[in-house]
C-alpha positions in Angstrom: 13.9 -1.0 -10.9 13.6 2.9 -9.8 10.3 3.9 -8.0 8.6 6.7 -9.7 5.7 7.1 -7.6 5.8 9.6 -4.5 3.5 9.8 -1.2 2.1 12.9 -0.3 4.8 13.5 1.8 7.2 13.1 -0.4 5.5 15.5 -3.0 4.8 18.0 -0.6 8.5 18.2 0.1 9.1 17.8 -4.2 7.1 21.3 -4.8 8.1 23.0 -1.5 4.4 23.1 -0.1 2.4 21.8 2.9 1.0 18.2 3.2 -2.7 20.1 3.3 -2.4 21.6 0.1 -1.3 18.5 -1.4 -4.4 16.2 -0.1 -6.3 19.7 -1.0 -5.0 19.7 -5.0 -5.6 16.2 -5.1 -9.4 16.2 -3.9 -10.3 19.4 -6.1 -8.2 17.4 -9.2 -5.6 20.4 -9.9 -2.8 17.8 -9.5 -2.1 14.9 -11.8 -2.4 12.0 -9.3 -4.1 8.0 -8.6 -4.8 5.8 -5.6 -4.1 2.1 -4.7 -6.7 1.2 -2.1 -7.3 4.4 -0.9 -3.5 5.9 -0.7 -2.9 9.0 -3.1 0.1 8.3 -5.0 1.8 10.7 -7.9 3.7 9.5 -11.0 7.3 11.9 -10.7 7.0 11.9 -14.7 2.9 13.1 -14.5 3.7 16.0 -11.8 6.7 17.0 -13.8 4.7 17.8 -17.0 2.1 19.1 -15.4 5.0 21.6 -13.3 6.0 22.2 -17.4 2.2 22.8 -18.5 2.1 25.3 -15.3 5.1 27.3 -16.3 3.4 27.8 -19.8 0.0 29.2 -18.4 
């Protein structure tokens, strides 16, 4: 079975930006994203529509 959720790391890294930014979308909601006792994790297919919904904005 593939894995289809990322760390922050590994998101960070996904979209090119700092870790900061990341943990800083996540808190003000601006990226798709859910928590298992207390770790942020993102779905690959959520944060890839959501990089589609961006590009149409």
């Amino acid at each position: 079975m593939e894995r289809k959720s990322m760390t922050v790391k590994e998101i960070a890294t996904y979209l090119g930006v700092h870790t900061d930014t990341i943990y800083k979308m996540a808190k003000e909601n601006e990226i798709p994203h859910f928590r298992v006792r207390g770790k942020i994790l993102f779905s690959q297919d959520a944060v890839d529509a959501w990089i589609r919904d961006q590009e149409l904005q």
